[in-house]
N, CA and C atoms of all chains as a GROMACS GRO file, in nm:
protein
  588
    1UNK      N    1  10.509 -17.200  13.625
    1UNK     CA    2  10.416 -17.314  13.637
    1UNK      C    3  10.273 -17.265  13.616
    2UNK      N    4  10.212 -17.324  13.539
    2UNK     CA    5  10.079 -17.299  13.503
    2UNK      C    6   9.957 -17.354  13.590
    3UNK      N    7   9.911 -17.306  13.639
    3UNK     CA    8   9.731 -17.338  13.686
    3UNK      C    9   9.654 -17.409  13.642
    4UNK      N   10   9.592 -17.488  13.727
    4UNK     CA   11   9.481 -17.569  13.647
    4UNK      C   12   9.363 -17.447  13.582
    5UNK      N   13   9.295 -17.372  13.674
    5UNK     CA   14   9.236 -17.333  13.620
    5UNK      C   15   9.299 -17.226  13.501
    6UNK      N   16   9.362 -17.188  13.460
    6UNK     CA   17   9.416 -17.104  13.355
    6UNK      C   18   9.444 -17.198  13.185
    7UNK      N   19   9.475 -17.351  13.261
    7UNK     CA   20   9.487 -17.425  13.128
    7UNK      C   21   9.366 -17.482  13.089
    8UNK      N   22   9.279 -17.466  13.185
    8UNK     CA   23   9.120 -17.540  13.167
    8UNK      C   24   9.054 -17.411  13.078
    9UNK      N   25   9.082 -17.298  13.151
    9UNK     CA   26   9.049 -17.175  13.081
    9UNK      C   27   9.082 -17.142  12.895
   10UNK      N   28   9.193 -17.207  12.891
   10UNK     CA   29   9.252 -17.176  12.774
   10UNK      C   30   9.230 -17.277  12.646
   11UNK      N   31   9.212 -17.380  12.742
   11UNK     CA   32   9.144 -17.495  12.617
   11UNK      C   33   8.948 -17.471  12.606
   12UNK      N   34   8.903 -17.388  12.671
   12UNK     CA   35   8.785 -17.315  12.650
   12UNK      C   36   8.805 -17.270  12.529
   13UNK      N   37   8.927 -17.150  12.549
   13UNK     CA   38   8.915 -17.039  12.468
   13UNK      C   39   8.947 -17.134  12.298
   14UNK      N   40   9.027 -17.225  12.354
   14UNK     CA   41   9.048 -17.303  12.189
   14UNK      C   42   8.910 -17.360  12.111
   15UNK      N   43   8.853 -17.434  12.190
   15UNK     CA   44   8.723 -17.492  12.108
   15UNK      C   45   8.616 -17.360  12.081
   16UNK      N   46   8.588 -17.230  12.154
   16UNK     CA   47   8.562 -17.091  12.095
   16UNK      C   48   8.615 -17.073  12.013
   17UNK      N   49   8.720 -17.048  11.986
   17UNK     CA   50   8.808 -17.052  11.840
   17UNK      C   51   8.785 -17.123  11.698
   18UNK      N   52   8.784 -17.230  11.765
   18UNK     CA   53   8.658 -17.379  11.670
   18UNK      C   54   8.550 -17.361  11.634
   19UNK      N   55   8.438 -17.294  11.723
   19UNK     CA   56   8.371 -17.283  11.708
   19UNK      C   57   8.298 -17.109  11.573
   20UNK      N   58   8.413 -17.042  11.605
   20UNK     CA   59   8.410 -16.924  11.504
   20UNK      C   60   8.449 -16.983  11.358
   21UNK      N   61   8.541 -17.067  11.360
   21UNK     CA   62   8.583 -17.142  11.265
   21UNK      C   63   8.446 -17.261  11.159
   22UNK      N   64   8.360 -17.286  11.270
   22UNK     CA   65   8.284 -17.392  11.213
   22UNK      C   66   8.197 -17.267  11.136
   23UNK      N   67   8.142 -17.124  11.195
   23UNK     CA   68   8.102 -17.054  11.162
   23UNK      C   69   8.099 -17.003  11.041
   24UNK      N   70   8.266 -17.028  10.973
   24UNK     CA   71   8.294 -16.993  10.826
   24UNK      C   72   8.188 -17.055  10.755
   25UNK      N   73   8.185 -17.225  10.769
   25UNK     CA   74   8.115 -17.297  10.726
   25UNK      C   75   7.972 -17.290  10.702
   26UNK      N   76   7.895 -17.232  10.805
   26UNK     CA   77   7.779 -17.166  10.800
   26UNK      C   78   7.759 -17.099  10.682
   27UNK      N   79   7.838 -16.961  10.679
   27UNK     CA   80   7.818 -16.882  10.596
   27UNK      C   81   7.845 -16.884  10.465
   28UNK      N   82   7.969 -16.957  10.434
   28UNK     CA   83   7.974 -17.031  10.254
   28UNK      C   84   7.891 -17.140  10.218
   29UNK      N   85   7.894 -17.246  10.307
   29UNK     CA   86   7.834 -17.360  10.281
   29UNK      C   87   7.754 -17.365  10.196
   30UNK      N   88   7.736 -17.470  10.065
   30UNK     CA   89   7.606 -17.443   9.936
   30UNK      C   90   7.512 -17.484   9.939
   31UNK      N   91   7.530 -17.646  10.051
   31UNK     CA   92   7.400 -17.653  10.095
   31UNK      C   93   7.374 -17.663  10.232
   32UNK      N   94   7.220 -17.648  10.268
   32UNK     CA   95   7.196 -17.642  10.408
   32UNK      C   96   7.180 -17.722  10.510
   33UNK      N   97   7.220 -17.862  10.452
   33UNK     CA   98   7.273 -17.982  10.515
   33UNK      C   99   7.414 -17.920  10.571
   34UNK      N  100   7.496 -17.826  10.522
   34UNK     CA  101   7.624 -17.810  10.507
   34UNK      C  102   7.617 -17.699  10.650
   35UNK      N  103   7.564 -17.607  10.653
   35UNK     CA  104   7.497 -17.529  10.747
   35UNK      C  105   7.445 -17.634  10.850
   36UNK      N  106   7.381 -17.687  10.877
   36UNK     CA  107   7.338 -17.740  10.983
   36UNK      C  108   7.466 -17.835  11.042
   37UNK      N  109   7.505 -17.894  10.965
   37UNK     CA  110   7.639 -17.973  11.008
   37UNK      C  111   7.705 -17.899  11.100
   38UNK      N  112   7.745 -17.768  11.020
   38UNK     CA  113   7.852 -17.649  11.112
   38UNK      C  114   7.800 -17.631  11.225
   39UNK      N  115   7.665 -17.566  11.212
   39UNK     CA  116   7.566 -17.545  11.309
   39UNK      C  117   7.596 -17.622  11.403
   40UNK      N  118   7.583 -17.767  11.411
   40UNK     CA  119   7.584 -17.870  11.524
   40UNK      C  120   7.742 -17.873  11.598
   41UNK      N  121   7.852 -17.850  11.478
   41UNK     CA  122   7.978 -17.880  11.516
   41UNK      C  123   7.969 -17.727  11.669
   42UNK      N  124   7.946 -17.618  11.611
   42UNK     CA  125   7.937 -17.469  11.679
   42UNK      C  126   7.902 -17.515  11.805
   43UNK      N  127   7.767 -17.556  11.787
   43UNK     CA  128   7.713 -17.588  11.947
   43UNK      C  129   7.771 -17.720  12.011
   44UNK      N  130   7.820 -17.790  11.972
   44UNK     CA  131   7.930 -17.914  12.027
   44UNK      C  132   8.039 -17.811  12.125
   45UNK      N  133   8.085 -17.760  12.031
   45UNK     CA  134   8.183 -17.695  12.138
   45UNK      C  135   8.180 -17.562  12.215
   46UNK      N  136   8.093 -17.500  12.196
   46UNK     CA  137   8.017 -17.432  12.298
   46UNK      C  138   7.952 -17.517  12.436
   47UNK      N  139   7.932 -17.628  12.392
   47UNK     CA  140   7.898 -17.708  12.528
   47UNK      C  141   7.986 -17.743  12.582
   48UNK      N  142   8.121 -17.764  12.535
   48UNK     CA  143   8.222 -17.828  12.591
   48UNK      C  144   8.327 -17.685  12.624
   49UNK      N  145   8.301 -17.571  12.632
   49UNK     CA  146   8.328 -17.460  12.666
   49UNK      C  147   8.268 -17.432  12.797
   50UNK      N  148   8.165 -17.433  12.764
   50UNK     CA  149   8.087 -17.418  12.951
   50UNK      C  150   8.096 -17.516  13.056
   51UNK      N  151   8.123 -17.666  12.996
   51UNK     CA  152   8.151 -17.747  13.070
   51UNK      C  153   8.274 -17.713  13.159
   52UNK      N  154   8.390 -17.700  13.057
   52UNK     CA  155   8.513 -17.651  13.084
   52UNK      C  156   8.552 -17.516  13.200
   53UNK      N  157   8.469 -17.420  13.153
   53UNK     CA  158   8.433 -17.325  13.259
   53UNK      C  159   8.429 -17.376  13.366
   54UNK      N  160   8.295 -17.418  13.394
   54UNK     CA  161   8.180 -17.481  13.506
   54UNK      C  162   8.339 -17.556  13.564
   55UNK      N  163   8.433 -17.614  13.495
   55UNK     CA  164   8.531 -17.730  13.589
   55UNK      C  165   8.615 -17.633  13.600
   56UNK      N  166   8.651 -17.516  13.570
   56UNK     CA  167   8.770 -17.423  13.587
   56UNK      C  168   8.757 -17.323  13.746
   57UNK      N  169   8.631 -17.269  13.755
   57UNK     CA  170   8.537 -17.202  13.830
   57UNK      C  171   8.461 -17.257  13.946
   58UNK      N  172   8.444 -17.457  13.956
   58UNK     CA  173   8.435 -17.531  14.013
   58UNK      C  174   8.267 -17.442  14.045
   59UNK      N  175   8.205 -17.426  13.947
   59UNK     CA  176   8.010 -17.434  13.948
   59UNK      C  177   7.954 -17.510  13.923
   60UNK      N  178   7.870 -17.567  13.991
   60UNK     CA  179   7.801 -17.710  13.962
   60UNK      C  180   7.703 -17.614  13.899
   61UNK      N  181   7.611 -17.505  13.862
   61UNK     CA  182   7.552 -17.520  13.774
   61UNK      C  183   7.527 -17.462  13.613
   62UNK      N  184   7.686 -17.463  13.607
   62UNK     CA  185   7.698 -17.458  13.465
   62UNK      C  186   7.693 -17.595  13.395
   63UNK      N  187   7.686 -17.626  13.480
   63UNK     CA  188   7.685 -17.784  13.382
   63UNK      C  189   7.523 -17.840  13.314
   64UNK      N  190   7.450 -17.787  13.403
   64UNK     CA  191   7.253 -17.749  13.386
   64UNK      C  192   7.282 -17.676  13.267
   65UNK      N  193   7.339 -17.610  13.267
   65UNK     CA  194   7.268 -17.497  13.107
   65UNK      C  195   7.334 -17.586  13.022
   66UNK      N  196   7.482 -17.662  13.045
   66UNK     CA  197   7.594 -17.745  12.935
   66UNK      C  198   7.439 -17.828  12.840
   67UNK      N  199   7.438 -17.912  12.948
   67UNK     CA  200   7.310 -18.026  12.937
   67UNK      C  201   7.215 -17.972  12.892
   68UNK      N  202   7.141 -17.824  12.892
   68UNK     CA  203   7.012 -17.784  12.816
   68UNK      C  204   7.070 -17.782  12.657
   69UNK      N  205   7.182 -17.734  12.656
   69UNK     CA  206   7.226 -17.653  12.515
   69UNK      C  207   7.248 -17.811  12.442
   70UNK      N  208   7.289 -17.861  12.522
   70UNK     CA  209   7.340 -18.037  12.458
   70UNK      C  210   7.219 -18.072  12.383
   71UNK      N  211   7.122 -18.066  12.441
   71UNK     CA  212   6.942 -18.126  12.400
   71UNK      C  213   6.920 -18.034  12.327
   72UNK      N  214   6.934 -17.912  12.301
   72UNK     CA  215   6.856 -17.821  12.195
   72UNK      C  216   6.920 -17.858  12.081
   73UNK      N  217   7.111 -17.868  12.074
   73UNK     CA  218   7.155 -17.876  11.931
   73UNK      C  219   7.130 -18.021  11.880
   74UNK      N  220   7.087 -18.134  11.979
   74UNK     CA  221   7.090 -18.280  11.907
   74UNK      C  222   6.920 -18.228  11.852
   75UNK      N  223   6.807 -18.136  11.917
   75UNK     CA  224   6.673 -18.164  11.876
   75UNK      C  225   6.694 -18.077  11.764
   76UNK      N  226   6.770 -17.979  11.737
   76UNK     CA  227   6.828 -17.864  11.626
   76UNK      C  228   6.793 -17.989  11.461
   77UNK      N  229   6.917 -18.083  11.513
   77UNK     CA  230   6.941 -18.193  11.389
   77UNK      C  231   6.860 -18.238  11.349
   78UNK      N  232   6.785 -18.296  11.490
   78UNK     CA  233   6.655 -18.433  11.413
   78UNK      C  234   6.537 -18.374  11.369
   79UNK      N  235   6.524 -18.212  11.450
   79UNK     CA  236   6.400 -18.177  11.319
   79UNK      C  237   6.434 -18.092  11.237
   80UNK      N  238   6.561 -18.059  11.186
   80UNK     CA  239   6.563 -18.035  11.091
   80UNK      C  240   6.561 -18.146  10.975
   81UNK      N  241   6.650 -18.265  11.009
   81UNK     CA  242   6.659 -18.376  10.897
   81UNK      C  243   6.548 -18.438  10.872
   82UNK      N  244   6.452 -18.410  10.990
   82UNK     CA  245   6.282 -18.469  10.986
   82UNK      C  246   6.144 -18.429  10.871
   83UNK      N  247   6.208 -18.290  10.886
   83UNK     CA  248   6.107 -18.189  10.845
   83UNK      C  249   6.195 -18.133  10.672
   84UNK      N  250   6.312 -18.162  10.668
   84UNK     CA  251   6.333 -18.116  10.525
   84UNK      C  252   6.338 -18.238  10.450
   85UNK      N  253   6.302 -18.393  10.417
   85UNK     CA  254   6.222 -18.447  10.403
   85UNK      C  255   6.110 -18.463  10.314
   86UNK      N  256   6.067 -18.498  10.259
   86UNK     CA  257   5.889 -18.542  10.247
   86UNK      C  258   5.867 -18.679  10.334
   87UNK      N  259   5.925 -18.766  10.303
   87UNK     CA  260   5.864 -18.886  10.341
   87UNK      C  261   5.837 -18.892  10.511
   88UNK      N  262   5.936 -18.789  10.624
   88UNK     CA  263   5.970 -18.764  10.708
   88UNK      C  264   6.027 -18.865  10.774
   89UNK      N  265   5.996 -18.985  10.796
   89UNK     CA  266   6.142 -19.058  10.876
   89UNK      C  267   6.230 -19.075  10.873
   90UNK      N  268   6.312 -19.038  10.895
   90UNK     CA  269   6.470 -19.033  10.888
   90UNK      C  270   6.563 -19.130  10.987
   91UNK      N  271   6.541 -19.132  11.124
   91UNK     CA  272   6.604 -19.243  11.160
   91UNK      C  273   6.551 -19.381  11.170
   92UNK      N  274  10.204 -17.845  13.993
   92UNK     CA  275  10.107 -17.932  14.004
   92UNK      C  276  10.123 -18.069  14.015
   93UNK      N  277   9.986 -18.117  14.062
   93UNK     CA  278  10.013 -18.279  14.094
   93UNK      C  279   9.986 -18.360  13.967
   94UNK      N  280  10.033 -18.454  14.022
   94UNK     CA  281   9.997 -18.568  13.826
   94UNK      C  282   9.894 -18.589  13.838
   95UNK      N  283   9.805 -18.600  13.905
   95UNK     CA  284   9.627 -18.570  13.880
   95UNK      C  285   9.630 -18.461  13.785
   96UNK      N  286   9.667 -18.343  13.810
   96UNK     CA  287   9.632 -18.220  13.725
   96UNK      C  288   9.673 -18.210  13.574
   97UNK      N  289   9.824 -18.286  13.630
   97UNK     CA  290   9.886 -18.263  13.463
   97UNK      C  291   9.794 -18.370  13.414
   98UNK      N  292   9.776 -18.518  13.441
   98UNK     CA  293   9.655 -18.590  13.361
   98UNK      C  294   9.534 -18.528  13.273
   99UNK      N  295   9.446 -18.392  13.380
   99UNK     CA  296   9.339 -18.334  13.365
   99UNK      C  297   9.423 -18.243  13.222
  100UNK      N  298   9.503 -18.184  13.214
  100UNK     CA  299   9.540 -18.092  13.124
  100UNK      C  300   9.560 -18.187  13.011
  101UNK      N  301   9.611 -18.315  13.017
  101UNK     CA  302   9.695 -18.388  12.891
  101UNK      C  303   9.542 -18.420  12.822
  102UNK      N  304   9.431 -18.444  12.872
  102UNK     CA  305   9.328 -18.435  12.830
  102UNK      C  306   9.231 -18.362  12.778
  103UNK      N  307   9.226 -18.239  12.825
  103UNK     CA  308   9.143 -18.142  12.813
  103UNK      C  309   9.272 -18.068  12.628
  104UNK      N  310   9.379 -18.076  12.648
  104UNK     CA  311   9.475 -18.046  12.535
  104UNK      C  312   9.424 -18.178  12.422
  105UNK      N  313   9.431 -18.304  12.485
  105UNK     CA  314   9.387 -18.386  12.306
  105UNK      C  315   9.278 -18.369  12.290
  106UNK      N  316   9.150 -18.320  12.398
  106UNK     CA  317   9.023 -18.271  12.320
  106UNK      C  318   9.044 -18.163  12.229
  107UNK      N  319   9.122 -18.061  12.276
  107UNK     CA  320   9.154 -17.935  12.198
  107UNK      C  321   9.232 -18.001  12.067
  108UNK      N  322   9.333 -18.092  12.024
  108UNK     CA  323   9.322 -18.125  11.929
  108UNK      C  324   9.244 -18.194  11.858
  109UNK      N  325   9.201 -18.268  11.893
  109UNK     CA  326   9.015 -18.368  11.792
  109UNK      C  327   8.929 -18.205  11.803
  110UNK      N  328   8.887 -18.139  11.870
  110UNK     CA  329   8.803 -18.020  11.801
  110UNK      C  330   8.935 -17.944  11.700
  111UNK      N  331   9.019 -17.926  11.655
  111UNK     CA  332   9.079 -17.868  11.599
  111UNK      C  333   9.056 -17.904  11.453
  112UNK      N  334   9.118 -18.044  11.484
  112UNK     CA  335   9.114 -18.182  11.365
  112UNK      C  336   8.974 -18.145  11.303
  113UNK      N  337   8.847 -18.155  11.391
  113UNK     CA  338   8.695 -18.138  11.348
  113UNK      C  339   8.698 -17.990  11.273
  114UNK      N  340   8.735 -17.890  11.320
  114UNK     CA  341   8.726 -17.755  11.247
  114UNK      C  342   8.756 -17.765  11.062
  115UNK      N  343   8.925 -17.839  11.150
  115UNK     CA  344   9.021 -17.772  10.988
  115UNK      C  345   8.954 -17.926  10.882
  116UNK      N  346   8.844 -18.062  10.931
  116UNK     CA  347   8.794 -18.107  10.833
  116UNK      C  348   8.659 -18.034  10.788
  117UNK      N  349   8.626 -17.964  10.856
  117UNK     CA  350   8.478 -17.886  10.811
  117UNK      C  351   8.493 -17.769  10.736
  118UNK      N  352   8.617 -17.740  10.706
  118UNK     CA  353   8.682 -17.628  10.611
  118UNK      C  354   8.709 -17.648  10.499
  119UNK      N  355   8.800 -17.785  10.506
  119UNK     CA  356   8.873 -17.820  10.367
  119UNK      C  357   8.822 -17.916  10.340
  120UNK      N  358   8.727 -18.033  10.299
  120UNK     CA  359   8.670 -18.138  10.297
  120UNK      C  360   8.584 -18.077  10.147
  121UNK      N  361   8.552 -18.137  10.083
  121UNK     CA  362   8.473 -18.114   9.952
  121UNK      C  363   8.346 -18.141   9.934
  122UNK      N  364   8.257 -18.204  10.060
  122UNK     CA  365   8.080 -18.204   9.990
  122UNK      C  366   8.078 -18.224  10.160
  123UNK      N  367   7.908 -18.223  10.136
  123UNK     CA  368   7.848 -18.276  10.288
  123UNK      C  369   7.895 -18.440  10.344
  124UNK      N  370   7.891 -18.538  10.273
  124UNK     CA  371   7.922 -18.625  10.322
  124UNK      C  372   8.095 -18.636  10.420
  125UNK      N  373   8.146 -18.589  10.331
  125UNK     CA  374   8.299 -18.569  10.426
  125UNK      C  375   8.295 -18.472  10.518
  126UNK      N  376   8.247 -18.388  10.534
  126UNK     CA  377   8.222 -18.278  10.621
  126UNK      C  378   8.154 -18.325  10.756
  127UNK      N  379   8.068 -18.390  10.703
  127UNK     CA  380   7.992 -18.459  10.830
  127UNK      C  381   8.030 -18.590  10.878
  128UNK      N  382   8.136 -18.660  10.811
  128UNK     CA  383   8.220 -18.756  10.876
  128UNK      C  384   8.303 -18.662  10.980
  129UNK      N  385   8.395 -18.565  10.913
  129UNK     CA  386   8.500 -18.506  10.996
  129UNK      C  387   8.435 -18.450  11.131
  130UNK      N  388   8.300 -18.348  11.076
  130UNK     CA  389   8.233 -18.325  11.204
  130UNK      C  390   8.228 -18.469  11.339
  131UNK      N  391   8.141 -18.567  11.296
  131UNK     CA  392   8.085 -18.644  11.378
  131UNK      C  393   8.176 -18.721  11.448
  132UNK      N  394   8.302 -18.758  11.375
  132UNK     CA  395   8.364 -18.858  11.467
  132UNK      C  396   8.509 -18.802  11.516
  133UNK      N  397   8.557 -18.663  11.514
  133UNK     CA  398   8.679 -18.631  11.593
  133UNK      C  399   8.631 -18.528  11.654
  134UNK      N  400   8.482 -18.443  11.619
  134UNK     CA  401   8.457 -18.368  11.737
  134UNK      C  402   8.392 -18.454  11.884
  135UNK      N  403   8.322 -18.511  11.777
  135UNK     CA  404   8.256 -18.641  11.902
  135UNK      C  405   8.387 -18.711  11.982
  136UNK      N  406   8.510 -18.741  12.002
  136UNK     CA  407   8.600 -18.785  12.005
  136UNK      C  408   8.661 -18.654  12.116
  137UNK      N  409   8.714 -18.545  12.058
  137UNK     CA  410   8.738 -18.441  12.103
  137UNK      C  411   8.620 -18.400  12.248
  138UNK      N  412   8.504 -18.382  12.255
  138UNK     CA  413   8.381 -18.330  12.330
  138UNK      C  414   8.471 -18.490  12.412
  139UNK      N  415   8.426 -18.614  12.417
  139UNK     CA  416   8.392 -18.733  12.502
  139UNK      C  417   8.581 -18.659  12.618
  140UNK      N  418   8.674 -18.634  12.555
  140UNK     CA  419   8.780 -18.623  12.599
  140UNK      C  420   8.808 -18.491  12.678
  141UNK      N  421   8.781 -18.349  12.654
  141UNK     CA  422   8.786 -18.254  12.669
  141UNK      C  423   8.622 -18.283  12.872
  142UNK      N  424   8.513 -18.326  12.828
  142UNK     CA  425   8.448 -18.357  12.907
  142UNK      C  426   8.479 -18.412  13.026
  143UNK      N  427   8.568 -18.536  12.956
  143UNK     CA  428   8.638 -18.644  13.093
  143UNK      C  429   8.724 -18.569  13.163
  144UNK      N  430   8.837 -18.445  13.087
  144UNK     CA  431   8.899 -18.347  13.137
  144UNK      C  432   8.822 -18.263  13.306
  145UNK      N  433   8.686 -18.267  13.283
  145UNK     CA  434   8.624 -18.147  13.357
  145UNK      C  435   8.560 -18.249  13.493
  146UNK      N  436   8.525 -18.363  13.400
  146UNK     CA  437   8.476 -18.465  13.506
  146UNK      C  438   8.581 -18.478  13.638
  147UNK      N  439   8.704 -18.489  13.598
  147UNK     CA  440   8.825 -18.512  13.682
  147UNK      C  441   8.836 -18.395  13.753
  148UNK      N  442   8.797 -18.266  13.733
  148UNK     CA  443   8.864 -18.142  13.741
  148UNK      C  444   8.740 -18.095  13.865
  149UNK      N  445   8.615 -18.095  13.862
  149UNK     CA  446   8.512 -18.095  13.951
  149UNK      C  447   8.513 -18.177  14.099
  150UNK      N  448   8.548 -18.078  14.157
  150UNK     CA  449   8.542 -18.206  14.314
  150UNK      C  450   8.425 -18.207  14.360
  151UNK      N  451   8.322 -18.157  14.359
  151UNK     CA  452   8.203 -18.249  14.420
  151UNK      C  453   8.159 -18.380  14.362
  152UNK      N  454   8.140 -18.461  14.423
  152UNK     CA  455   8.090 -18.547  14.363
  152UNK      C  456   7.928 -18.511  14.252
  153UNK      N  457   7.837 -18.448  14.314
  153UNK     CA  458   7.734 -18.438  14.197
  153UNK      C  459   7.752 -18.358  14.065
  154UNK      N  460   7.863 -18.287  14.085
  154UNK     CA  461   7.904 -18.234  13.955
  154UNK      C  462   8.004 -18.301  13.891
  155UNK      N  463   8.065 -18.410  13.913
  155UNK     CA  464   8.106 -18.533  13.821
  155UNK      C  465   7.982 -18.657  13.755
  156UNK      N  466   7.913 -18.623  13.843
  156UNK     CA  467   7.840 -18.729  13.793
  156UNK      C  468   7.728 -18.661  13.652
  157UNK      N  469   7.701 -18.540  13.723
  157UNK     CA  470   7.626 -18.448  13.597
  157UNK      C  471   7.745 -18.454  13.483
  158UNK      N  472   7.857 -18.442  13.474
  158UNK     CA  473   7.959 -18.456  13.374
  158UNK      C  474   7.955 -18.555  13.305
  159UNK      N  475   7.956 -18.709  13.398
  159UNK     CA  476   7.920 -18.803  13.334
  159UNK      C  477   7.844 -18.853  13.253
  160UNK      N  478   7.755 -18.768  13.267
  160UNK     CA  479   7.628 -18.803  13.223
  160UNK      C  480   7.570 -18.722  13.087
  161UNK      N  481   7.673 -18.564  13.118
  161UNK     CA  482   7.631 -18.522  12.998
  161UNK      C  483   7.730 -18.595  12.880
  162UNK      N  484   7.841 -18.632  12.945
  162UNK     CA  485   7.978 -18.715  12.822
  162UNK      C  486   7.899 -18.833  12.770
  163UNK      N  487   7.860 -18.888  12.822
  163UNK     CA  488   7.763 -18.995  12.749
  163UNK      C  489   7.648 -18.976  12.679
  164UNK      N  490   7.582 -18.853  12.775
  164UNK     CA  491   7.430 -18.810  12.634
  164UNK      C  492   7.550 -18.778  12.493
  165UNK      N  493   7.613 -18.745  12.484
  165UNK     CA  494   7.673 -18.660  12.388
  165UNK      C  495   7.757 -18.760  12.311
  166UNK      N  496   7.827 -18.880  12.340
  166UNK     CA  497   7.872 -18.981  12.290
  166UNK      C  498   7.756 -19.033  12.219
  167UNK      N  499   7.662 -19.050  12.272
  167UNK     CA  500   7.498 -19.074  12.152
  167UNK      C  501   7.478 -18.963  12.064
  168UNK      N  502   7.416 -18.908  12.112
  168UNK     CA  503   7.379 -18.800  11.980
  168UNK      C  504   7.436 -18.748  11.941
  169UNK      N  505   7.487 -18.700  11.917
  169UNK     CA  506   7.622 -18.645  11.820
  169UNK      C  507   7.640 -18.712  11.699
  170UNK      N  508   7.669 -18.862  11.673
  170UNK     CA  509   7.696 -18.935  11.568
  170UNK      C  510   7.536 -18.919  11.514
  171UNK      N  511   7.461 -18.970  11.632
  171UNK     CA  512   7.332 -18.983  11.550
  171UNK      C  513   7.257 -18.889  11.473
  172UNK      N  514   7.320 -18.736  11.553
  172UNK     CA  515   7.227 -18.620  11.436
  172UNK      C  516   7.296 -18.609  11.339
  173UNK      N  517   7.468 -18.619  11.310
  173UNK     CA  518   7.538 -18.617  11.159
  173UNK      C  519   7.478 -18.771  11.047
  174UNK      N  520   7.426 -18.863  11.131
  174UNK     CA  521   7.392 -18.975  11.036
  174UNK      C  522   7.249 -18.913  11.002
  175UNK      N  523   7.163 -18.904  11.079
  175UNK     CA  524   7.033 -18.795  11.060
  175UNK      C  525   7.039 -18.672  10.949
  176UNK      N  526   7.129 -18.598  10.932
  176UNK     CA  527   7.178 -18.524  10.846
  176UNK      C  528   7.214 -18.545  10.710
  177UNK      N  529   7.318 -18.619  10.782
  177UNK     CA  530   7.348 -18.700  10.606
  177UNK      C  531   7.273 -18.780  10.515
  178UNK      N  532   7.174 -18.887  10.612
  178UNK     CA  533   7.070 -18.946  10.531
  178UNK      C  534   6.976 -18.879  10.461
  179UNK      N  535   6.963 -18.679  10.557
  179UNK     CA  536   6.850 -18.655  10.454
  179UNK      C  537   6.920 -18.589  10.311
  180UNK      N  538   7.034 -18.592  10.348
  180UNK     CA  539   7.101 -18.519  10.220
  180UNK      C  540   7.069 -18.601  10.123
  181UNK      N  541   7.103 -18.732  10.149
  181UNK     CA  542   7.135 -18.846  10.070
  181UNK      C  543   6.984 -18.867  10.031
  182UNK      N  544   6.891 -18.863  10.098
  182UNK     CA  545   6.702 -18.848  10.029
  182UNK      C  546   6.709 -18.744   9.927
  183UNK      N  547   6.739 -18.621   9.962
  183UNK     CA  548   6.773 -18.499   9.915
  183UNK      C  549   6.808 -18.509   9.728
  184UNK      N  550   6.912 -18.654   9.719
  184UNK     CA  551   6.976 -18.648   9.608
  184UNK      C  552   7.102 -18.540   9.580
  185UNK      N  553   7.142 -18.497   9.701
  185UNK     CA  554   7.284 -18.473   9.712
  185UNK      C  555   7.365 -18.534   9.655
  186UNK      N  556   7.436 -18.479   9.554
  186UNK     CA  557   7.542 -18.628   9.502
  186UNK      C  558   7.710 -18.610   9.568
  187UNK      N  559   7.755 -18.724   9.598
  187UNK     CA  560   7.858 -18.762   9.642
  187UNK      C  561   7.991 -18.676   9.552
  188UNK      N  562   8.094 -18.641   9.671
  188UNK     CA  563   8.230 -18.590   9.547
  188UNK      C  564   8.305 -18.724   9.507
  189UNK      N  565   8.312 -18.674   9.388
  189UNK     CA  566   8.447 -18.760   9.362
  189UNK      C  567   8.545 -18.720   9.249
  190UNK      N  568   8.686 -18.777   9.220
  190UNK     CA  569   8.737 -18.768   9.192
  190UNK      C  570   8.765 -18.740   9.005
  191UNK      N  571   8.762 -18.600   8.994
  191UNK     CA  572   8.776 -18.587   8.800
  191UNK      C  573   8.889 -18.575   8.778
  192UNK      N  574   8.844 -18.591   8.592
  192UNK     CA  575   9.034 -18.553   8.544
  192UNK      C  576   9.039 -18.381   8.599
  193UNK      N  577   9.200 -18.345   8.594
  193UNK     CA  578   9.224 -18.221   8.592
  193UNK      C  579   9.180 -18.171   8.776
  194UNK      N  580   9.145 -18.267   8.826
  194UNK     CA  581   9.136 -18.143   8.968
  194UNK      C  582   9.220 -18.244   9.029
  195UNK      N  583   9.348 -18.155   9.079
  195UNK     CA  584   9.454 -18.240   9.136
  195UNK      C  585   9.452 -18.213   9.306
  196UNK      N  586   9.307 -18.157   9.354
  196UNK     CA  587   9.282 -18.171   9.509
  196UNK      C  588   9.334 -18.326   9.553
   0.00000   0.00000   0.00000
């Protein structure tokens, strides 16, 4: 019989896995729309890795850093799509 | 385990498949526009599910509610920085794939 925390643990280790994977993408990708995409997918599940932790480990404050990293990769997107641009508004 | 737990696992496992689904479309997909569909709406899908997993899994109450809260920031932005993305591609003059003679993808 399996553990909660060991299966909480292990579906961590899967979206890490995902996340090395989105990594390919990074590095071939032709354009840098294509890169940033990956980029965002990477840090999606890196947040949902620490979350996962934080509920495996039962730490309330891993979930503070989940939530910082959440806000850096959505501000990652909008200035990049802002600033590569001329006209700059994008949404 | 109790069927609370197995619930928490049957969840935290279909997030692990929608991030999977999101990987293997950000691999094999042919331009930015499909790439950033596959990204935005089964990782976004995957994250909202895998999250609700941890929400359940946290017994204090203020660390469900911080869960809550980050599953919902993240149900927003997420779609919105791949549409953010894609529109500037699409300023960019990125052109769309499509379908020629002779490529039997």
């Amino acid at each position: 019989m399996v553990e909660l925390e060991t299966a909480l643990l292990a579906v961590a280790a899967a979206f890490v896995a995902f996340a090395v994977v989105a990594l390919y993408r990074v590095y071939v990708g032709p354009t840098t729309h294509d890169r940033v995409i990956a980029v965002n997918v990477a840090g999606t599940n890196t947040v949902i890795a620490i979350a996962l932790v934080a509920a495996a480990f039962q730490e309330s404050t891993f979930l503070d850093i989940a939530l910082v990293y959440a806000l850096l990769n959505f501000l990652l997107s909008i200035a990049f799509s802002k600033f590569s641009v001329e006209r700059g508004g994008v949404l | 385990m109790t069927p609370t737990e197995w619930g928490i696992v049957a969840l935290a496992a279909a997030g692990a498949f929608f991030g999977g689904v999101a990987a293997v479309g950000l691999v094999r997909f042919p331009d930015v526009y499909t790439r950033s569909h596959a990204a935005s709406k089964s990782d976004t899908l995957g994250a909202v599910l895998a999250v609700a997993a941890a929400a359940f899994a946290l017994q204090s109450g203020l660390s469900t509610a911080k869960s809550v809260f980050l599953l919902l920031f993240m149900f927003v932005t997420n779609p919105t920085a791949a549409h953010a993305v894609a529109r500037a591609a699409r300023d960019q003059g990125i052109e769309a794939w499509t379908v020629d003679e002779g490529d039997d993808r």
